[in-house]
C-alpha positions, 0 to 999 in steps of 0.5 A: 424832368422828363421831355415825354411822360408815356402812359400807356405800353401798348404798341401805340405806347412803344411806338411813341417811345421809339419816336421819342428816342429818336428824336434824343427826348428823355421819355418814360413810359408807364403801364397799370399791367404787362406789355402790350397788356390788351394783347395780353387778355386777347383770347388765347388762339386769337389771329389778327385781321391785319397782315404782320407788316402792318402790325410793325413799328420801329423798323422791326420787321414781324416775320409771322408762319402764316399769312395773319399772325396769331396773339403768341407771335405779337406778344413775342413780336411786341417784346423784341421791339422793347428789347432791340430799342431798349425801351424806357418801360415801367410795368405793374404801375398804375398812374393816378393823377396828371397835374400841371405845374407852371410849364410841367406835369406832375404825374403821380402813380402808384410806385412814385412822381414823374415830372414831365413837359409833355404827357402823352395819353396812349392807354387804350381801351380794354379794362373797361368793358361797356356795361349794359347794366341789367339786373344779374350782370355781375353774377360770377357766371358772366364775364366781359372776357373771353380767354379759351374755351374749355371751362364752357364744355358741356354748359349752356352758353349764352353770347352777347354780340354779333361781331369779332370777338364774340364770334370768334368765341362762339365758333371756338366754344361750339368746336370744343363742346359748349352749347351756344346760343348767340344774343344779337342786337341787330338782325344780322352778323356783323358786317366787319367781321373778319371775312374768313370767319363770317361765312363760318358763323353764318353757316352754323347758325343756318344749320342750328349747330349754333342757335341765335337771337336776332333783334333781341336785348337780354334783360336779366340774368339770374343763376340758371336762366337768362332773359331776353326781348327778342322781337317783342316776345321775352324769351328765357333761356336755360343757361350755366355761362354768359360772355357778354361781348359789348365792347370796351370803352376809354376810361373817361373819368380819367381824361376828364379828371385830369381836364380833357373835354369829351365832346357831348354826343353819342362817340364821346371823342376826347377833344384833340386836334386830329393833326398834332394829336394835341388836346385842349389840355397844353401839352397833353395828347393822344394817341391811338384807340383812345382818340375815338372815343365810343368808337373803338373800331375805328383806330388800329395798329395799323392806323394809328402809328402816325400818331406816335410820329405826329406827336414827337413832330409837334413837341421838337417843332415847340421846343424849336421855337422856346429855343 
């Protein structure tokens, strides 16, 4: 019987474990992929917006050559973090089912059963792209991915969003000879787009290097075009590739599945008390992106390692008391 069942092997995820090896808990923690596995499918030259101190956990200091660490420095961050606090990590093991069981979880995966008192949720957000389900979306020509620009050399490339990460693809692509075009919902770049890159961006639109769609909503996609509303008038564009940048989501059917409320509004927040980081689940609780739901820009490393602390404070201060 495990004190603490982790789903999850993100920098939340470890954290947790930290916490709870610090606290002498028994814990496991268990990832569906690698370490860090968002971090992983981040875009190969990717540099962080926050500084390396506050990408830190487990008093292990992150030593990065320029003022924002890039992807490689995190991934090789992440990995001596588990290594200097021999970390209790299951990788490639997906886990299917949360039950409770008198004054226990039972939690099934794919390689076996776990029993534990205490599960904590710290999955993320990144497998699962918000859809904008329009005919032609999954065509092989589209992805919700970007990794590196290469493969769009020379092709007609469309991009689907205005903020980091579809901005960051299209200067990268631009530079490495794709011809881009950017489809944005609103009538500007995103505001909390990384203040070193949005003058960037701004500029190659304004001289046409980079073509852009304000105010505009792809409708289809076919094989050699897609179509778009842009200011009341459909536009159809020539393109070979699309990276529709929309955004990720929590997986919702899991949290409910396992019997996690999801408050019935627009951010769809998994319901959970915002101290204790405890849900309406006894036992069950959050940690990092996942506590915002729809809102996925709202928690960061950066703000979100309390939880790890909140979490660990909440399960000794019950155990106290049964004791």
């Amino acid at each position: 019987m495990l004190d603490v069942f982790i789903i999850g092997a993100g920098p939340i995820g470890l954290a947790c474990g930290i916490e709870a090896a610090k606290a002498n808990l028994t814990y496991q923690i268990v990832d569906k992929g690698t370490l860090v596995n968002s971090l992983y499918n981040y875009p190969l030259g990717m540099t962080f917006f926050s500084t390396s101190n506050k990408l830190e956990i487990g008093d292990v200091p992150f030593i990065s050559h320029n003022p924002k660490p890039t992807r490689s420095e995190a991934l090789e961050y992440y990995r001596r973090v588990a290594d200097k606090w021999q970390l209790k990590i299951n990788l490639y093991e997906e886990v299917i089912d949360v039950n409770p069981l008198n004054d226990f979880y039972e939690i099934t995966t794919t390689k076996g059963a776990y029993r534990a008192i205490n599960v904590v949720l710290a999955m993320g957000f990144y497998d699962l792209p918000h859809l904008m389900n329009i005919p032609g979306e999954d065509l092989k020509k589209v992805s919700h991915y970007y990794k590196e620009p290469h493969p769009f050399y020379g092709q007609k490339l469309a991009i689907i969003g205005a903020a980091n990460s579809a901005v960051d693809a299209a200067l990268e692509c631009y530079r490495k000879g794709a011809d881009v075009t950017m489809i944005i919902r609103g009538d500007k770049i995103g505001d909390n787009v990384k203040y070193w890159v949005k003058p960037d961006i701004e500029n190659r639109i304004k001289e046409g290097s980079i073509k852009a769609y304000f105010n505009a909503t792809p409708k289809s996609i076919t094989e050699s075009h897609i179509i778009i509303n842009t200011n009341d008038v459909e536009v159809r564009l020539e393109n070979d590739f699309v990276l529709a940048m929309t955004g990720y989501e929590p997986n919702f059917d899991f949290l409910e599945k396992i019997g996690i409320n999801i408050l019935p509004d627009d951010k769809c927040v998994p319901v959970h008390n915002t101290e204790t980081m405890e849900t309406n689940m006894p036992n069950i609780y959050l940690a990092g992106v996942i506590c915002g739901g729809l809102e996925t820009n709202k928690w960061f490393i950066e703000n979100s390692r309390i939880h790890a602390v909140n979490i660990m404070r909440k399960i000794i201060g019950k155990s106290k008391v049964l004791v």
